[in-house]
RODO-2510 file (C-alpha; in nm, 4 decimals, decimal comma):
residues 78
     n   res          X          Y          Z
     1     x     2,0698    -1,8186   -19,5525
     2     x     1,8718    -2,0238   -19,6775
     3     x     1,8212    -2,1795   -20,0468
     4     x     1,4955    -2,0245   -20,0756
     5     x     1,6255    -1,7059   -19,9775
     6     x     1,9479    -1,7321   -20,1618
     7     x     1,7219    -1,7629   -20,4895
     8     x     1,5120    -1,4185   -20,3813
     9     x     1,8093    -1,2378   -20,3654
    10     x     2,0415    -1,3487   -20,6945
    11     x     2,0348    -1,1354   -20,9515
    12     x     1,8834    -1,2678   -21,2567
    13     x     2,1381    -1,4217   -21,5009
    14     x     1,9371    -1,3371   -21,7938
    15     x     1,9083    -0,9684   -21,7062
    16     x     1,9405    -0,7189   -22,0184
    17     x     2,0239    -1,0460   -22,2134
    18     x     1,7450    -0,9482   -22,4678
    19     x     1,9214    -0,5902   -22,5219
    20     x     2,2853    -0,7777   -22,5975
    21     x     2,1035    -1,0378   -22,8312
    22     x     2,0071    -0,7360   -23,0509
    23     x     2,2836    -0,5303   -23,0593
    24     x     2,4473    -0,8709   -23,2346
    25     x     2,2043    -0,9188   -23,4548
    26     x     2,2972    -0,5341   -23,6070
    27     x     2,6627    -0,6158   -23,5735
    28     x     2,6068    -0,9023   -23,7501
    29     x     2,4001    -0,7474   -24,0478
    30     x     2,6733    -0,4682   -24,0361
    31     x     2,9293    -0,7064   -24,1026
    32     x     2,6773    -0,9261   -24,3480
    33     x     2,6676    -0,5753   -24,5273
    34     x     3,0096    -0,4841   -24,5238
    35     x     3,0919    -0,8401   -24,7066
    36     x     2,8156    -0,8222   -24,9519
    37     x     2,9951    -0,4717   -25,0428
    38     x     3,3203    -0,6405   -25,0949
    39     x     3,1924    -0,9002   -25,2758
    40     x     3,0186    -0,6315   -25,5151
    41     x     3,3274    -0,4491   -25,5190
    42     x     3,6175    -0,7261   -25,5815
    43     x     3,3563    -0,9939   -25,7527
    44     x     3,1276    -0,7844   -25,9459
    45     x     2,8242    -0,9394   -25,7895
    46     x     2,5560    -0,7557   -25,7425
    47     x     2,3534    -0,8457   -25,4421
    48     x     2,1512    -0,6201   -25,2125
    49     x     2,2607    -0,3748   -24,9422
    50     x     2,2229    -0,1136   -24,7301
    51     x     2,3771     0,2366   -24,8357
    52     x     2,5993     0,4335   -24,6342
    53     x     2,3327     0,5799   -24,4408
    54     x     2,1976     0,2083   -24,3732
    55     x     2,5266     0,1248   -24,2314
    56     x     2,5702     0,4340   -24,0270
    57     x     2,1886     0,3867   -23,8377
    58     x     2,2771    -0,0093   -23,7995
    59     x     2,5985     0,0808   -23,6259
    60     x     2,4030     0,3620   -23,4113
    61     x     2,1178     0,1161   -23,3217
    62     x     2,3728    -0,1744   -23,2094
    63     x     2,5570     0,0246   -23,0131
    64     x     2,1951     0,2032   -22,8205
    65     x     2,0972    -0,1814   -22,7704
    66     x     2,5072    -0,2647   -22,6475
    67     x     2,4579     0,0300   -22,3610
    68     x     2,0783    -0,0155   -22,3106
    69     x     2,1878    -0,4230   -22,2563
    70     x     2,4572    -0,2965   -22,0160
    71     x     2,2390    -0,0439   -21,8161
    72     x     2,0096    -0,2926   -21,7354
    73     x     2,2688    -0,5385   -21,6626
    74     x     2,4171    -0,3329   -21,3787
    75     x     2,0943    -0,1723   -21,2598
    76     x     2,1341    -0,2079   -20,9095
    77     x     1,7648    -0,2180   -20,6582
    78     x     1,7781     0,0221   -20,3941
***
């Protein structure tokens, strides 16, 4: 095999990346959220977040983006 054809058959290492890169950025304004409610609650400072619903769809959406990420990541060409 040759290099040329070694690089026409790899699989992409970037595949579904994008998918994975959004699912943390919800986990991480999740857990941005979840602090800024602690903060409220032990601190008393009043900053702005999202409400339980908020929490609930940013949850929902990371994890669509987590299996969306992984479906692509072991689609398979027949």
């Amino acid at each position: 095999m040759t290099s040329s054809e070694h690089l026409q058959t790899s699989k992409p290492l970037h595949r579904g990346r994008i998918w994975f890169v959004l699912a943390a950025c919800c986990t991480g304004l999740f857990a941005l959220n979840v602090v800024s409610r602690l903060l409220f609650i032990k601190q008393g400072i009043a900053v702005w977040r999202v409400n339980d619903v908020g929490e609930f769809l940013l949850v929902l959406v990371a994890m669509a983006f987590f299996v969306a990420g992984l479906l692509i990541a072991e689609e398979h060409p027949d």
